[in-house]
C-alpha positions, -999 to 999 in steps of 0.1 A, spaced: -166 -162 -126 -172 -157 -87 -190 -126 -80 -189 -106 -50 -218 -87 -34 -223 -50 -27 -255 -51 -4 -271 -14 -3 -286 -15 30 -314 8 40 -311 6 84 -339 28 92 -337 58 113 -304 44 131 -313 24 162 -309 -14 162 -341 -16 172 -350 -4 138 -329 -28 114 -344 -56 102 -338 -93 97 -326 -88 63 -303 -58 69 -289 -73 96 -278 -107 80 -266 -82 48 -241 -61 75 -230 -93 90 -220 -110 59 -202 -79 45 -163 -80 52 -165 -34 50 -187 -14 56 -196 19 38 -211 52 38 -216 85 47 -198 86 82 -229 95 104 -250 67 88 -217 40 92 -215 51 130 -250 38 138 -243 6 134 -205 -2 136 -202 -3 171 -225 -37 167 -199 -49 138 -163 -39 154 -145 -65 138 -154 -50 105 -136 -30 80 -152 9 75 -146 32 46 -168 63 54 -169 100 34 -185 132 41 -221 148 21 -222 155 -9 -192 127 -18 -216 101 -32 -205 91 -63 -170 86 -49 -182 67 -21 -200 44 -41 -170 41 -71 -148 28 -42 -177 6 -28 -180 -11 -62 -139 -9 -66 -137 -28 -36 -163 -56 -46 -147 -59 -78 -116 -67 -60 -131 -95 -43 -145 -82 -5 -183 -82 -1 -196 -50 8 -221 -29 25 -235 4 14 -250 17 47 -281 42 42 -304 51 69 -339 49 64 -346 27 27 -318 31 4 -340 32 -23 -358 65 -9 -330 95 -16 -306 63 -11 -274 52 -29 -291 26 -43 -300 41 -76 -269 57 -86 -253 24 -77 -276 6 -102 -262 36 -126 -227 28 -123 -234 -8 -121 -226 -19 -159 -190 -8 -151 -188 -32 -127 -202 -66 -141 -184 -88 -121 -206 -74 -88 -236 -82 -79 -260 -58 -60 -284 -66 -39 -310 -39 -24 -317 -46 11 -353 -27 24 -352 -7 54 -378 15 73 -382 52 55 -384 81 77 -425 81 64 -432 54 75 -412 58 115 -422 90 115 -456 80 109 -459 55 133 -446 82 159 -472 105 150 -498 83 145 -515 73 111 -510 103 86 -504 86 57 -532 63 61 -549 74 24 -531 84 -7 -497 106 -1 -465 114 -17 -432 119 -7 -412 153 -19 -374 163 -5 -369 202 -7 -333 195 -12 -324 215 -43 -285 199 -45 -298 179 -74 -333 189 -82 -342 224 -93 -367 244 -71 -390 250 -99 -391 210 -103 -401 209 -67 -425 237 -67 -445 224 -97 -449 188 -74 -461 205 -44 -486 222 -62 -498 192 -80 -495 175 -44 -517 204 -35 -538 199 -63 -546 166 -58 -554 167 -20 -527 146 -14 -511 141 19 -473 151 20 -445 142 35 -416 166 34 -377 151 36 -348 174 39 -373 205 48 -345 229 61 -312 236 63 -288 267 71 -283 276 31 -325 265 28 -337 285 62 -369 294 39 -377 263 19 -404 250 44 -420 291 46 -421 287 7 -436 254 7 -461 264 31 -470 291 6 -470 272 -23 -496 249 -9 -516 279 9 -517 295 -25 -528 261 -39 -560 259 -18 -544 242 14 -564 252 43 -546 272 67 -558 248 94 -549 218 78 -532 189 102 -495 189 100 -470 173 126 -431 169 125 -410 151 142 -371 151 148 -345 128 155 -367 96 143 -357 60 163 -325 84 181 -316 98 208 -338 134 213 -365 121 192 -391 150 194 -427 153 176 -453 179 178 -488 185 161 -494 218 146 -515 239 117 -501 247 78 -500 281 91 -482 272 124 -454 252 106 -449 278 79 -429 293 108 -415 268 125 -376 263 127 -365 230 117 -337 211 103 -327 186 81 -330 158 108 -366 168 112 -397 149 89 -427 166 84 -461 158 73 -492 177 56 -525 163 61 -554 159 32 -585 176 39 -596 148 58 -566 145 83 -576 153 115 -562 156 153 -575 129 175 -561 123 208 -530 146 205 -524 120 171 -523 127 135 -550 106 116 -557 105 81 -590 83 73 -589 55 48 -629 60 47 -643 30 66 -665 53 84 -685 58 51 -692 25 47 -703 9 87 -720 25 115 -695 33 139 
């Protein structure tokens, strides 16, 4: 039995710049493309022969029924995801829904995760032990999310904060400031953000817990908690691995 392929393709923050080797060869093999429309418009102008089938949020599990449909019917295709689409990505409910389908074969293509551009932007802030949290509450309860930013807290772990606001969440990020103030998070502890990663408008900015309790930001916006040990150095966000401890600088 022939089997086609549904590639889940992680393209990074949405400039071609961004996509790798890999990704690239995926979306040129695919005959359609797929995914949430925004995500599908960063990269079909450099496919315009190809087919698109795009939906709005919160339409995943359609979206990736039809992709796998559409594979079973004998077209390879693409699941476009920006960033890795194995971080918040389709790629695991499409693993889910994958024994329906055993005539398609899925293969997960890496792409860059908004921590890891965004960190680059900023500087190094994940360079020691960090986790990655969403305060998206669509599909995971708030007190789920609370009880991992204060183990994050806890643990003197460096955070990094995906879907921090939106207009039905204005207060998730004030909250999560809290949470990690209550915690033992020092108010002065190194935080940056940065919008728009890899796009158009791209916009980063170094700031204190306390400061970016208040900011205003949206879900296009990363944002990253320091460790104790983060510092500012030359308007960039550093977080030490520890070499210092061990040579004489």
């Amino acid at each position: 039995m022939t089997m086609s392929i549904l590639y889940v393709v992680g393209i990074g923050p949405g400039g071609e710049e961004f996509l790798t080797g890999q990704a690239r060869a995926a979306l040129e093999r695919a005959q359609v493309l797929c995914g949430y429309t925004v995500y599908v418009e960063l990269v079909a102008p450099l496919f315009p022969e190809k087919e698109t089938y795009t939906t709005s949020m919160k339409q995943e599990i359609d979206r990736c029924r039809w992709a796998l449909e559409t594979a079973q019917e004998g077209k390879d295709v693409a699941m476009v995801c920006s960033g890795d689409a194995s971080v918040y990505g389709m790629a695991g409910l499409l693993l889910q829904l994958s024994p329906q389908y055993p005539s398609v074969e899925i293969q997960v293509v890496a792409g860059v995760t908004a921590a890891l551009s965004g960190g680059a932007v900023l500087g190094a802030p994940l360079g020691h032990d960090f986790c990655v949290i969403s305060l998206s509450d669509l599909l995971t309860p708030w007190e789920v999310i609370e009880k991992r930013l204060r183990c994050a807290a806890w643990g003197d772990f460096c955070l990094c904060l995906y879907n921090p606001s939106s207009r039905k969440r204005a207060d998730y990020l004030e909250k999560a400031c809290d949470i990690l103030l209550a915690e033992g998070k020092a108010p002065d502890t190194v935080c940056g953000w940065v919008r728009n990663i890899g796009r158009e408008g791209q916009h980063a900015e170094l700031l204190s817990l306390k400061e970016l309790r208040d900011a205003k930001l949206d879900m296009f916006t990363t944002v990253f908690i320091g460790s104790s040990t983060t510092q500012a150095i030359s308007g960039r966000m550093v977080t030490p691995r520890g070499y210092e401890k061990k040579c004489e600088w």
